[in-house]
N, C-alpha and C positions, 0 to 999 in steps of 0.2 A: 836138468834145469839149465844147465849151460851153454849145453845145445840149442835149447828152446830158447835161452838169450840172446843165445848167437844169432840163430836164424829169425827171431822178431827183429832186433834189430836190423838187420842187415837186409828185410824184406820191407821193416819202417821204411828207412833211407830209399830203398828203392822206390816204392810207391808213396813216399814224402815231394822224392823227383818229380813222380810220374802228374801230382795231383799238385805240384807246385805247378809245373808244363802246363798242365790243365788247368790249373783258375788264372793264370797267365794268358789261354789263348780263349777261356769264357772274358777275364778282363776285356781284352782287344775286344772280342764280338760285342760287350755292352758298351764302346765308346765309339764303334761304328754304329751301333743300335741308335743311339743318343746323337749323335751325328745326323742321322736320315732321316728323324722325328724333331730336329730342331729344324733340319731342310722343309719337313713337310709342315711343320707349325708356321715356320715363315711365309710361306706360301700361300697356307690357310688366311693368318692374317693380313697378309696384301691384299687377297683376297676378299676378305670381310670388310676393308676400308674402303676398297675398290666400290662393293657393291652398295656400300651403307653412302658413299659420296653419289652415285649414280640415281636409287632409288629413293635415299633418305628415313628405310625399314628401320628402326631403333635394337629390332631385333639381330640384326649383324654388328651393332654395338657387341650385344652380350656376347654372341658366335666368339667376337672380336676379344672382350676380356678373358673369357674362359681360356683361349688358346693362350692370349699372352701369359696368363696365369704359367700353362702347362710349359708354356717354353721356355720359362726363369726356373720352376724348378730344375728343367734337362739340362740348360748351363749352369745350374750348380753342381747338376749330379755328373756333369762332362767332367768342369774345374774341379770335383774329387778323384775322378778317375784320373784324370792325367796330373796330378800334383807329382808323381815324380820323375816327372817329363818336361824339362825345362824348355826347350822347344816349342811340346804340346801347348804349353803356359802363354808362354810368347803368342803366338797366333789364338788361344784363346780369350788373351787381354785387346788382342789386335781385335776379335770377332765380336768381341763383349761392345767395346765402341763404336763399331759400325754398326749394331744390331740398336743400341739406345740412338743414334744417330736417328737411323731409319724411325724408330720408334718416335721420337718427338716430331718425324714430318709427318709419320703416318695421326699422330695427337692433333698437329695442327690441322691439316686436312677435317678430322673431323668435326673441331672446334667451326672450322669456316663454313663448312657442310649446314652446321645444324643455327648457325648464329646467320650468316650473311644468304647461302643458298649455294645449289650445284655450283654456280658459275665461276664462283668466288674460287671455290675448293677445286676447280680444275684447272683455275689460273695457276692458283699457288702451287699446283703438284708440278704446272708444266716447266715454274723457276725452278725447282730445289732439282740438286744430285740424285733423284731415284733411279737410273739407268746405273752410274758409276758406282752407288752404294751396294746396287744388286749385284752386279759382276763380284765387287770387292767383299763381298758377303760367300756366292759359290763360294769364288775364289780363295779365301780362309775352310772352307769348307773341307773340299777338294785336297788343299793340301795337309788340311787333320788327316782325313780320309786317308790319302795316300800314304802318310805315313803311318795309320796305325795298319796298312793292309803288308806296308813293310813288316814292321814288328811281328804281322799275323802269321807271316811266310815262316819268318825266324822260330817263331814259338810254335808253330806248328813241326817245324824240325825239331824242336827238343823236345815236343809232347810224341812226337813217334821213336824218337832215341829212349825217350822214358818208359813207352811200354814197352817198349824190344825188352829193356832192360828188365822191367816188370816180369813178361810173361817168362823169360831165362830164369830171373831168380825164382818165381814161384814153382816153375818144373823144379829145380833145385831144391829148393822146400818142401814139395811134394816127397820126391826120395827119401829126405833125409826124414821127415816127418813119419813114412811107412815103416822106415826101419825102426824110429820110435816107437809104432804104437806095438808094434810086434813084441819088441823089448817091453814094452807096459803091460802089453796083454800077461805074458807069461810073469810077471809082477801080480799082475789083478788076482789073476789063480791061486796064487799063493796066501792072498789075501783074504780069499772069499772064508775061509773057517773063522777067521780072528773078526771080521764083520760079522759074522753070526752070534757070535759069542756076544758082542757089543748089543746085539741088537736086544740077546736075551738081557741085558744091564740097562737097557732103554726102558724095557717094559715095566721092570724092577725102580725104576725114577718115577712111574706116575706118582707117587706119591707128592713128589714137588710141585706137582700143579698145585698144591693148596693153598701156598703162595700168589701164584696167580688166581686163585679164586677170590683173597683174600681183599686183592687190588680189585678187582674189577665191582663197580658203581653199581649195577643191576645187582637183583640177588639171584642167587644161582643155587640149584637143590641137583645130588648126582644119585641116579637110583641103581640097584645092579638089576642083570637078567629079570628078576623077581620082581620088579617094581619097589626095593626096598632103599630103604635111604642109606647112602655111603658116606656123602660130603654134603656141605652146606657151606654156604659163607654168611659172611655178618650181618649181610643182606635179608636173605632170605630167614634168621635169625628172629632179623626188624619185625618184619612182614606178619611172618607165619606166628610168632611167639616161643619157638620152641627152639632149644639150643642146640647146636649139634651131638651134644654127648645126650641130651635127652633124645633124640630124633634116631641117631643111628641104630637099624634093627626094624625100625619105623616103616609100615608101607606107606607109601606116596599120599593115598588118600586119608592117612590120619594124620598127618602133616600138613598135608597142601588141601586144603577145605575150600572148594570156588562154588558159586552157585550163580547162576544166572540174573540180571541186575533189579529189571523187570518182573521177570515172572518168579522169581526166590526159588525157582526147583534146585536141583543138584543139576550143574555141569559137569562136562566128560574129560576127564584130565587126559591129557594128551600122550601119556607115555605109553598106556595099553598101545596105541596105534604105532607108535616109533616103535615097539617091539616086535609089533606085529608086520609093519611094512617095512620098517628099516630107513624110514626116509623121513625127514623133518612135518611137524608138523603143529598147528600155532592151535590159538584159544581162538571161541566164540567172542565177538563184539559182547561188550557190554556184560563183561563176566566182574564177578566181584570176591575177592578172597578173604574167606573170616580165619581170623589169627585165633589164635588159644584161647586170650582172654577176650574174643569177643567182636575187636575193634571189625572195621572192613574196612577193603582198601580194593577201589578198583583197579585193577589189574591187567596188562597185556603182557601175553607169553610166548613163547617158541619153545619145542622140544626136539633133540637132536640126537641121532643116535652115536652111541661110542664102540669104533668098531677094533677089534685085533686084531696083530700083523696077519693073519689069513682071511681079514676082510667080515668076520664074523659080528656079529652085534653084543657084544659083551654088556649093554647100560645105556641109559639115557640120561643128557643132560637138557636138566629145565630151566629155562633163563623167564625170569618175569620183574616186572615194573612196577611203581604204583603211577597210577595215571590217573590220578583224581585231580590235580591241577588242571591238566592237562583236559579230562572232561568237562571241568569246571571252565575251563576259558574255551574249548568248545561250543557249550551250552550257552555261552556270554556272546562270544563270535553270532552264533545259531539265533541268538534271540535278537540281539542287534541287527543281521543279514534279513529276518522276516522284516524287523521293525523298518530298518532302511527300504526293503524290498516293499512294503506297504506305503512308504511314504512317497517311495519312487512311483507305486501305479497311483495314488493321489495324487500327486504332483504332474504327472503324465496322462492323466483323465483331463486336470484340471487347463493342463497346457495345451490338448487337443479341443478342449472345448474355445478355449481362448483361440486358437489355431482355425477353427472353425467358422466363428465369429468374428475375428480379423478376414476370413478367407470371404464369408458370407458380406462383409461391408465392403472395401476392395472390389470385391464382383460387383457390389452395387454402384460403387463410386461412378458417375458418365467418364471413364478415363482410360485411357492403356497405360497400364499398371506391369513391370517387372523388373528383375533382378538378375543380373548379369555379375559371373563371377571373373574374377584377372584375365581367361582366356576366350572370352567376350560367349561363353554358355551359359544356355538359360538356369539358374535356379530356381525362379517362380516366376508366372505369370499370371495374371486374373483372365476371367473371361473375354473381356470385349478384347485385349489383345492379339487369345488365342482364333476369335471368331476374326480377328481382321489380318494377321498374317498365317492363321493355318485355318482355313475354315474346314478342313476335313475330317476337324475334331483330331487331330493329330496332337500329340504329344510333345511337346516343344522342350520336355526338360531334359537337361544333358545337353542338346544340338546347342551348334553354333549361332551366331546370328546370319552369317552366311546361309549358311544353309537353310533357317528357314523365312528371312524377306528374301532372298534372289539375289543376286549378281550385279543386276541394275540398280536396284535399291541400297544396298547395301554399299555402291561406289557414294549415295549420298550420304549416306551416316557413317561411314568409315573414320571421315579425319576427326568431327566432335567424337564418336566413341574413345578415339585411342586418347585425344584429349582428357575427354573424362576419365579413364584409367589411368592418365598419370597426375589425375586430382586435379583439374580442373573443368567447374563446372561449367556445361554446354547448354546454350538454348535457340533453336530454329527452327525455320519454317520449311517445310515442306510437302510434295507430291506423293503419297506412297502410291496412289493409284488417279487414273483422269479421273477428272472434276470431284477430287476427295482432297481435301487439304490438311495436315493436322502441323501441329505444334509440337515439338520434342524439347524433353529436357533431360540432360542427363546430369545427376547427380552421384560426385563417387560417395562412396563408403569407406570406412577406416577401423580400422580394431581398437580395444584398450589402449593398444600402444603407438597407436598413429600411423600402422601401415595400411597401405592400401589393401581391400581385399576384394573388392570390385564397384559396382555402381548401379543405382536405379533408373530405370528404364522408364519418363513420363510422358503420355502422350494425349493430347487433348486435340477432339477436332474443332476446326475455325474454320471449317467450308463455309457456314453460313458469313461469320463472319471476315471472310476473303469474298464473300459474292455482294455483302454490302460494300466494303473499300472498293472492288469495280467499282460498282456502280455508284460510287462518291468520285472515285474518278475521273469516270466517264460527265457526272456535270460537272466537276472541277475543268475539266477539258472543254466541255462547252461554257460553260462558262468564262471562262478563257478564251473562247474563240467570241463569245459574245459582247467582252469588257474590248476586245481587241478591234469590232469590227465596230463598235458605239465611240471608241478610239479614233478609227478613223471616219467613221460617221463627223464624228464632233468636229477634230480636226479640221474637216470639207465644209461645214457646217460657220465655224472659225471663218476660215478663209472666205466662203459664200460672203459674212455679213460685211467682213472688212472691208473685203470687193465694192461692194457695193456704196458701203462708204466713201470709197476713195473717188467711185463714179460722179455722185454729188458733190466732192471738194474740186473734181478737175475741170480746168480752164479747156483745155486744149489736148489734142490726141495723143503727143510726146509725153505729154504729162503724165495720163491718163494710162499709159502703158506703163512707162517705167514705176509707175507706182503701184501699179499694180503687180509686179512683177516684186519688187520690195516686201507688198503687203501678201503674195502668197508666203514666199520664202519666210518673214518676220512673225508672221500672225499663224499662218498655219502652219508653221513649224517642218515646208519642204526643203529640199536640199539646192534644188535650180529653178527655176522659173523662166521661160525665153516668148518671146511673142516673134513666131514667121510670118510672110508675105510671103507671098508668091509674086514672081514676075512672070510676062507673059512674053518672057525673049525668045531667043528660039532652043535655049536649053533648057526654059523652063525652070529658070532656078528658086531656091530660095534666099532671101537675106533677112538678117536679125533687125527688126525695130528696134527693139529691148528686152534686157535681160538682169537677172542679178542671182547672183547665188556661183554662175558657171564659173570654173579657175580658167583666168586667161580674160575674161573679158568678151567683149564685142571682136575684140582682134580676134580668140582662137575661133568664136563662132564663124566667121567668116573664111577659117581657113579646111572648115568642115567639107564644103561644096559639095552642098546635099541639091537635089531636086525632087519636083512633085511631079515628071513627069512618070509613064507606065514602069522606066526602068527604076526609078526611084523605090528604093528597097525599106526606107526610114519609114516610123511611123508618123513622120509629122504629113510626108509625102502623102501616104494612104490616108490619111485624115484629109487630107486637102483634094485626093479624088474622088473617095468614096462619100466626103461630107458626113461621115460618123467617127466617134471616140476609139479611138486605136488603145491597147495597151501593151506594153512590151514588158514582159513578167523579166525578167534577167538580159540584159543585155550581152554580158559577158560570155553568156552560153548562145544567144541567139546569133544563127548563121549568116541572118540580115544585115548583122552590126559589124560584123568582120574588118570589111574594109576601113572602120572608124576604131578598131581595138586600141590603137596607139594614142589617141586623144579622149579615149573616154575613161580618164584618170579619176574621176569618183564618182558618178552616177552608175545605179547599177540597174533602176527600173523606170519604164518613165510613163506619161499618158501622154496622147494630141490630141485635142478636142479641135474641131474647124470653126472655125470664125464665119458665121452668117451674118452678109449685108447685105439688105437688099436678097436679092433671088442667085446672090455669088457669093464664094466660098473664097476669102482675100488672103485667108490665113489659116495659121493653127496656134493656138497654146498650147506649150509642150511645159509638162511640171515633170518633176525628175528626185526619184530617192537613193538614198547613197545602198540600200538593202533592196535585196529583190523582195519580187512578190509583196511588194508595199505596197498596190492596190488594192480594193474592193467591191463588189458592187455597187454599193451602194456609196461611198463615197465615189467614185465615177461617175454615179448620173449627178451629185450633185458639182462637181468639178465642168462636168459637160452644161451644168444648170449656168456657172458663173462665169465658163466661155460663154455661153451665151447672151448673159449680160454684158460682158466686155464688150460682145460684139455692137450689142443694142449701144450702151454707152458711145463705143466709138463713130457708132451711124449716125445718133441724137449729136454728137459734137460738129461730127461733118454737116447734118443736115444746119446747125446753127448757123457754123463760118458759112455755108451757103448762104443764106437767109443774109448774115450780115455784110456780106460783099451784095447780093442783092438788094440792099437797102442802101449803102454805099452808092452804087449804082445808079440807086434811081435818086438819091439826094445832088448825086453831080450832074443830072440831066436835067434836073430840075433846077438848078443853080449855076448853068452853065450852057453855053450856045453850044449847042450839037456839031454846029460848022467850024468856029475858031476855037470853041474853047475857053474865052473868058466868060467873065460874070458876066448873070443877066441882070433884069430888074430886079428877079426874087434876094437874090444875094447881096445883092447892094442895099436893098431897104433892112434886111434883115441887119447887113452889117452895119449899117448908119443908126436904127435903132439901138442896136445893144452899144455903141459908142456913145450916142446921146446917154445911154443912160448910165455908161460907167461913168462919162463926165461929170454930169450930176452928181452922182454920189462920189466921184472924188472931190470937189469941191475947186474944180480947176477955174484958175483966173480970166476974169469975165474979158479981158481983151484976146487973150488965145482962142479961148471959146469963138468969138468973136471971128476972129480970123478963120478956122474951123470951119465955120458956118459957110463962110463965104468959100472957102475951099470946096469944100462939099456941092456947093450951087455951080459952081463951074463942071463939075465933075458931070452932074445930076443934068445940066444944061448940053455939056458933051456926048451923054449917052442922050438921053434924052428920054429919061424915064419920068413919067407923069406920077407916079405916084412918092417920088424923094422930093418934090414940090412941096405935098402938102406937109410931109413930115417937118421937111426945112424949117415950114412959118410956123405950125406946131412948136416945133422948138426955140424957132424965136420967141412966140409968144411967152413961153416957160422962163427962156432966161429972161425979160424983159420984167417976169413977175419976180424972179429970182433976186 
C-alpha cells in the first residue's frame, strides 16, 4: 500500500504538471480562439451596416443584431479568460471602449439610414473616426494576440517538460508496479482456498435475503427446482391469501391461482418455463389472480431464474403486482382518448366542412384572395388568383411571392409587401399584366398576442374602371382645351366689341389708335398692343403710331429698327408683305427674333394682322402675350376681323378730314377772290347779315347802330357790291321801326 502511495502520488504530481501545462496552453488556444471571432464578428458587423446603409434590406439589421449579440458574449468570455492577466485587462478595457465607440457610430448610421435616407448615413460616416477606430481596434487586437502567442510559446515549453516528465515517471511506475503485481500474484495463490471457503459461507447467507424480501413493495413468491414454495413476502401474503408458514411445501399453482381476465380459463404460470429455459419470463396481458378467499386482483408478473455458483437453476423467483388502479386509469385514459378521438373527428368533419364552404365562397367572391406568411409564401389562395398568377393550375402553396408573379412584377409589390409585414397596411394601384389593371391591398395579421404572423393578399380588378377615368380624362382634356379656346374666343370677341366702340367715339386717327391700343390691352385682357406704318424710304422701315402695354414706351419701340422690307425677318414685317395674319408661337425660341432677344423683356407670343386701305397695306397690328402659344385659331381670325375694322375706321376718318378740308376749300373759293384773296360779295352779305342781326338782339344803341350803318355803306360803296344795298335799306327800314 505504501508503494502504491508512493507511486499515485508521485505519478499525481506529475501528471497534475503535465494537465496543469495543458489546460494552460488549451487556455491560451481559447483566448486566441475568442480573439479571431471577435475579429471576425467585427468585421461581419461593419459589414451588415455597411450593406443595410447602401441598400436599406432590414434584414442585415438582424444579420446585424445577432452578431453583435455573439460579440458581447466573446468579450465577456475573452474578460474571464484573461482576469489574471493585468496587461491582458488593460488592452481589454482599452478594446471594450473602442469597440462601443464604433458601436454607437455604427447605431447612428443606421438610425440616419432608415429615418433621413442613404445620403444622410454617408454624410455622417464620412465625419466620424471610422478609419482611426478600425486601426485602434486591430491594433488592441494584435497586441492581445501577440501576447497571448508569447505565453503560448512558454506553456507550450512546460507542456513538453511535463510530459517528458509524465512519460519518465510512468516507465518508472510501470516497473515498480510489475514487481507489484508479481508480489500480489503469489499473495492471490495463497488466497484462493480461504475465498473458497467464503464462498461456501456465502451460499449458507441466502437465507438473509428474507430481509430483503421483506422490504421490497412488489410481492415476491420463491419456489425451489420443483416448483414449490420456499419464501414469500408480506406482499405476496396480501395478494395470494395464504401465509408463508401455510404456503411453504406448497406448489406454485395452489398458491399462485391466475386465470385469464376476459375469457376466465386458467393461465400458465410462468415458472414451468424459467425451469425449463433458465431465462426470465413474464405473465399474459390481462391475467387476474384469485387469493384464497376469493378476492381478485389483476395482476402483472415476471419470473426469474435463481442460479448456483456453477451457473445451475436451483429456483425461481416470482415478482407480481396488483395493477387494478392501474387498469382502472387505463380504461379511464382509454375511454377518454376514444371520446376525445370522436370528438376530434367531429370537430375535424365539422371544421372541413366549414373549410370547404369558406373555401367554396372565397372561390366565388369576384376577388384575388390570399395569405401570405412572415417570409412573404403562399398559405392559401382561391381560385381567380391561382388562375391570374399561375394559370398552369400550378400549386402556389409553400412558393414565394417571387417566384410565382416574376421578377418584374414583384419589383412592384415588393416595398407595400414588406410594409405590410411590418403591420402596416397597403393599398395600390397597379399593372399586373397590359391592359389589366387591378387594385391591391394588403392587410397584416396578428396572433392572440399582437405579433405579426403574416398578411392577406387583396386584389380587385378596375380595368374597367381605369378605362372609364381615361376616358373621363380624356373629355376633362378637352374640355379644357374647349373652355381654353371659348377663353380666347371670348377674349377676341371682348376686344372685337370694345374696338369697335371705340371707332364710334373717335374724333380723329391719333385718337383712334391709341385707344384702341388701350382698349385691346384693358378690355381684352393682352399684354402689348402697337399699331405700325410702314414707310416707303429706302430702308423700308417701320415706325410706331401707338402703343400701350410695351415697357419703355414709344421710345424702346423706336429703338427696335425693324423693317418690312424682304430681309425683314419680324412678323409685323411679313404681315405687311404678305397682307395676311402672321403668328409667332414663342418668340424666345424663334430664330427670327434673335437679333431683338435683349429688348424683348416680356412679350413671349405675338400676332400682325395688316392694316387694309384702300387697295394698300399702311400698316400691321401687332397684339403681344406675356406666355407662348397664347394664340388660336379662332381667336386670330377674329383679331384679323378687328384689324380690319381699324383699318375701315382709320380710312372712314381720313376719308372725313378729306371731305372736310374739301368743303373748307370750296367755302373759301366761294367767299373769296381766287386772285387777291379777300372777301367777295358772298362773304360780306353773309357777314353784314349776321352783324345786323346780333345788333338787334343785342339791343345796341340807336346812335352806334346808326353810325354802323353808315360805315357799312361806304364799305358796300367801296367794293361795290349790289346786293349790301339792299340789305343796308332793309335795315334801316327795321331800325327806323325799332
Amino acid at each position: 500500500m505504501l508503494v502504491v502511495a508512493g507511486l499515485t502520488a508521485a505519478t499525481w504530481k506529475v501528471a497534475h504538471n503535465a494537465a496543469d501545462a495543458a489546460r494552460w496552453v488549451s487556455h491560451t488556444h481559447a483566448i486566441l480562439d475568442s480573439l479571431n471571432r471577435i475579429r471576425s464578428d467585427t468585421l461581419q458587423i461593419e459589414f451588415s451596416t455597411q450593406s443595410y446603409r447602401l441598400s436599406g434590406n432590414p434584414e442585415h439589421l438582424v444579420e446585424r443584431g445577432e452578431t453583435i449579440i455573439q460579440r458581447e458574449a466573446r468579450l465577456e468570455r475573452l474578460r474571464e479568460l484573461t482576469a489574471d492577466n493585468p496587461p491582458q485587462q488593460t488592452r481589454w478595457q482599452q478594446l471594450r471602449s473602442v469597440l462601443d465607440q464604433r458601436l454607437a457610430i455604427s447605431q447612428r448610421v443606421v438610425e440616419l439610414r432608415s429615418t433621413e435616407g442613404a445620403q444622410a448615413a454617408t454624410r455622417y460616416a464620412s465625419t466620424v473616426p471610422l478609419l482611426e477606430t478600425r486601426q485602434r481596434t486591430y491594433r488592441l487586437l494584435r497586441e492581445m494576440e501577440d501576447n497571448e502567442l508569447h505565453l503560448l510559446d512558454a506553456r507550450n515549453t512546460d507542456y513538453e517538460q511535463a510530459r517528458h516528465a509524465l512519460l519518465s515517471a510512468g516507465a518508472g511506475v510501470a516497473v515498480l508496479l510489475s514487481a507489484l503485481l508479481i508480489a500480489t500474484y503469489l499473495l492471490l495463490r495463497r488466497q484462493l482456498r480461504a475465498t473458497e471457503a467464503g464462498r461456501q459461507a456465502l451460499a449458507e447467507s441466502k437465507e438473509n435475503l428474507a430481509i430483503t424480501l421483506h422490504s421490497i413493495g412488489d410481492a415476491v413468491l420463491v419456489t425451489d427446482r420443483a416448483g414449490r414454495i420456499t419464501r414469500m413476502n408480506p406482499g405476496a401474503e396480501r395478494l395470494t391469501g395464504w401465509t408463508q408458514a401455510r404456503a411453504l411445501g406448497h406448489a406454485i399453482d395452489e398458491v399462485f391461482r391466475i386465470i385469464h381476465e376476459k375469457t376466465r380459463a386458467p393461465a400458465e404460470i410462468p415458472v414451468a418455463r424459467v425451469l425449463a429455459t433458465g431465462e426470465v419470463q413474464g405473465l399474459d396481458l390481462h391475467t387476474t389472480l384469485i387469493s384464497r378467499d376469493g378476492q381478485e386482483y389483476p395482476i402483472a408478473d415476471s419470473a426469474a431464474p435463481i442460479h448456483d455458483a456453477q451457473g445451475r437453476v436451483t429456483g425461481v423467483v416470482l415478482v407480481f403486482r396488483d395493477v387494478g388502479a392501474e387498469r382502472e386509469a387505463q380504461r379511464l385514459i382509454h375511454r377518454q382518448n376514444e371520446q376525445l378521438e370522436q370528438n376530434v373527428l367531429e370537430r375535424s368533419a365539422q371544421l372541413r366542412e366549414s373549410q370547404a364552404q369558406l373555401q367554396g365562397v372565397i372561390s366565388g367572391v369576384p376577388a384575388l384572395i390570399a395569405y401570405l406568411d412572415m417570409e412573404q409564401r403562399y398559405v392559401y389562395a382561391n381560385r381567380l388568383y391561382r388562375e391570374r398568377f399561375a394559370p398552369q393550375g400550378m400549386d402556389i402553396t409553400g412558393r414565394t411571392v417571387r417566384e410565382v408573379v416574376g421578377e418584374e412584377r414583384y419589383a412592384l409589390a415588393q416595398a407595400p409587401l414588406s410594409l405590410a409585414l411590418q403591420g402596416e397596411p397597403q393599398s395600390f394601384d397597379w399593372q399586373p399584366a397590359p391592359g389589366t389593371w387591378q387594385q391591391s391591398n394588403y392587410v397584416p395579421r396578428r396572433d392572440e398576442d399582437g405579433q405579426l404572423i403574416g398578411c392577406y393578399a387583396l386584389g380587385t380588378d378596375i380595368t374597367e374602371r381605369k378605362r372609364h377615368e381615361g376616358q373621363i380624362e380624356t373629355l376633362n382634356s378637352e374640355l379644357e382645351q374647349r373652355v381654353r379656346d371659348l377663353e380666347h374666343v371670348s377674349r377676341a370677341l371682348r376686344t372685337l366689341s370694345a374696338g369697335n366702340r371705340t371707332m364710334l367715339r373717335a374724333h380723329d386717327e391719333p385718337e383712334l389708335l391709341d385707344t384702341m391700343c388701350r382698349t385691346i390691352v384693358n378690355a381684352g385682357g393682352y399684354s402689348v398692343a402697337v399699331v405700325w406704318f410702314r414707310s416707303d424710304d429706302a430702308g423700308q422701315s417701320l415706325w410706331p403710331a401707338a402703343e400701350y402695354g410695351y415697357p419703355g414706351g414709344m421710345a424702346a419701340l423706336r429703338l427696335l429698327k425693324t423693317s418690312w422690307a424682304q430681309h425683314g425677318r419680324g412678323a409685323v414685317g411679313t404681315a405687311i408683305r404678305s397682307g395676311q395674319a402672321v403668328l409667332v408661337r414663342d418668340m424666345h425660341a424663334d430664330p427670327n427674333y434673335a437679333a431683338w432677344q435683349a429688348q424683348l423683356s416680356g412679350p413671349a407670343s405675338g400676332l400682325a394682322c395688316p392694316l387694309h386701305v384702300g387697295d394698300a397695306v399702311i400698316g400691321a397690328l401687332a397684339i403681344c402675350q406675356n406666355e407662348a402659344e397664347a394664340f388660336d385659331t379662332d381667336e386670330i381670325n377674329l383679331l384679323s376681323a378687328l384689324a380690319d375694322d381699324l383699318a375701315f375706321g382709320m380710312s372712314t376718318l381720313r376719308d372725313r378730314a378729306e371731305q372736310q378740308q374739301t368743303r373748307q376749300a370750296i367755302h373759301h373759293l366761294t367767299h373769296h377772290d381766287p386772285l387777291t384773296g379777300l372777301a367777295n360779295e358772298t362773304q360780306f352779305t353773309e357777314q353784314l347779315s349776321a352783324a345786323v342781326e346780333e345788333g338787334l338782339r343785342g339791343g345796341a344803341h340807336f346812335a352806334m347802330l346808326q353810325a354802323n350803318i353808315e360805315r357799312l355803306g361806304e364799305i358796300n360803296d367801296a367794293l361795290g357790291f349790289s346786293h349790301g344795298d339792299q340789305l343796308l335799306r332793309d335795315f334801316a327800314q327795321r331800325l327806323e321801326q325799332a
